[in-house]
N, C-alpha and C positions, 0 to 999 in steps of 0.2 A: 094410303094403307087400307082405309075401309073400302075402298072398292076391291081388294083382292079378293073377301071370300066370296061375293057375286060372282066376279070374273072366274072362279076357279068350278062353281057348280052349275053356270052358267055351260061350259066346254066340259062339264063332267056330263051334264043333262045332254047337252048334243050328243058326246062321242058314245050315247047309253040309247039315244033315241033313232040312231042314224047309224048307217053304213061307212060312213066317213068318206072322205071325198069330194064329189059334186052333190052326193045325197044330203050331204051336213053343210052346203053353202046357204042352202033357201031355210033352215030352220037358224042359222048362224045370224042371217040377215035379218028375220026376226028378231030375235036376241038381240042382239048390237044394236042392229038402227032403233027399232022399234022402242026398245030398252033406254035410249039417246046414251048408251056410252060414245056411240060415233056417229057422224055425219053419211049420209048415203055416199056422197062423195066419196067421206074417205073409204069406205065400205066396196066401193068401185077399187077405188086403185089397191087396195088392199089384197083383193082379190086378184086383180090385172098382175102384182107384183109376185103374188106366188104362182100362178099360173105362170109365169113366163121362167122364173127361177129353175135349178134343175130339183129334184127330190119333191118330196112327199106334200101335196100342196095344201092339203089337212091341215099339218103340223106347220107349215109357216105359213098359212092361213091365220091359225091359232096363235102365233108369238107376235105375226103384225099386228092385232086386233089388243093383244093382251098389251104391246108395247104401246097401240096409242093409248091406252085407256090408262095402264100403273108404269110404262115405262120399264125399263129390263125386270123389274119382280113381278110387273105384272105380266112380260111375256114366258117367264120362268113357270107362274102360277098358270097361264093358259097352256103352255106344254103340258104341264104334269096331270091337268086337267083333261087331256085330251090322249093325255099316254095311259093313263090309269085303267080305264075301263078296259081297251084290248090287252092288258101287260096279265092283270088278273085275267082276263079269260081265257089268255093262254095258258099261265099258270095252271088254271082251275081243270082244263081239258089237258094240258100233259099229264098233269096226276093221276086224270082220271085214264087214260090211255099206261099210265106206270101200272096201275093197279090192274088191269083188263091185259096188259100185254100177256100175264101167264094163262090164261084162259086158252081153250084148245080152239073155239069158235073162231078169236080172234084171228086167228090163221089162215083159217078158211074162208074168212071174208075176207082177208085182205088177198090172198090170191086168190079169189073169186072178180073183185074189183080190178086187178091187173089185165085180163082182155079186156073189161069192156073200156078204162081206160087206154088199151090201146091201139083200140078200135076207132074212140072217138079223137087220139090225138091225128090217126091216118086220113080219117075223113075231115079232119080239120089242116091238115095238111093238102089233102086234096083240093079244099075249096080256095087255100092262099095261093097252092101252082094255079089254080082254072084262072084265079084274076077277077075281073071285071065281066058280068053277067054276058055284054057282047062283045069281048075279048076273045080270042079262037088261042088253043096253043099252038106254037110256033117250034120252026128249029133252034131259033135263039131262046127259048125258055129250056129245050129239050137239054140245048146244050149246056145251059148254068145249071139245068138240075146233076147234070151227068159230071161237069168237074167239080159241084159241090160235093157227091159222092167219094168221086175218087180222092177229094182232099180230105175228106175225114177219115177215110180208109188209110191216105197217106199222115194222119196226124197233124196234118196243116189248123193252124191256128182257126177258131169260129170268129173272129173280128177280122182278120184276112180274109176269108173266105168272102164275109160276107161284105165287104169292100173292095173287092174286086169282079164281085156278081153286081154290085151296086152299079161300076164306073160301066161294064160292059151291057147291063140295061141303058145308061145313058147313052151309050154309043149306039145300040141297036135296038131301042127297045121306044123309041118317043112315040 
């Protein structure tokens, strides 16, 4: 029980110091190892465990490490510790986005931002069809961009779609 509130300011200090993610693994590893709540070893598989797992590997980064150290309140208190800081800063920025919403400005920037967000989704689109820097396009690229088209236009499912451009890259795309 006295190792909870360590563990809880511990993942409050990361998830305040860090981006969370791969960014909060190397100051986590301080903490932990360094700290001796846990072995490098376990620190390894810990890691290894939520990287392979599906979801958010932050957060079960944070409950393996909480659960070796207190066991399920201690993986309770490393979630809540790692949920806290982004939960209030979203909090903190809707309110403040509630309050500005009536503002005339606010408008204007936000359709101001709609091309050049749609500029840069295009040419980000453009560099996932180009491929691989010595990859050339082909007619088999031309042709999945051309029935990805018409299946959205047709309403066709985005997990169809894009399981069926998948099987036909494998078919003619190696």
């Amino acid at each position: 029980m006295n190792n909870l509130w360590p563990l809880f300011w511990m993942f409050l200090k990361v998830n305040l110091l860090t981006t969370s993610g791969p960014a909060s693994v190397g100051l986590l590893y301080k903490e932990a190892v360094e700290g001796k709540l846990m072995t490098e070893a376990q620190f390894v598989e810990a890691v290894g465990f939520s990287s392979v797992l599906p979801g958010s590997d932050a957060l079960q980064l944070a409950m393996f490490v909480g659960y070796s150290v207190g066991g399920l309140p201690g993986a309770l208190v490393a979630l809540v510790g790692s949920i806290l800081p982004p939960t209030l800063l979203m909090l903190a920025v809707a309110s403040a986005l509630r309050w500005l919403s009536g503002e005339a400005w606010v408008g204007g920037f936000v359709r101001g931002l709609a091309p050049a967000v749609a500029v840069l989704m295009v040419l980000v689109a453009w560099k996932v069809f180009q491929g691989e820097a010595t990859a050339s396009i082909n007619w088999v690229s031309i042709a999945i961009a051309s029935g990805s088209l018409i299946a959205y236009l047709l309403n066709v499912p985005a997990p169809l779609v894009l399981v069926a451009a998948g099987f036909v890259g494998i078919l003619f795309l190696r």
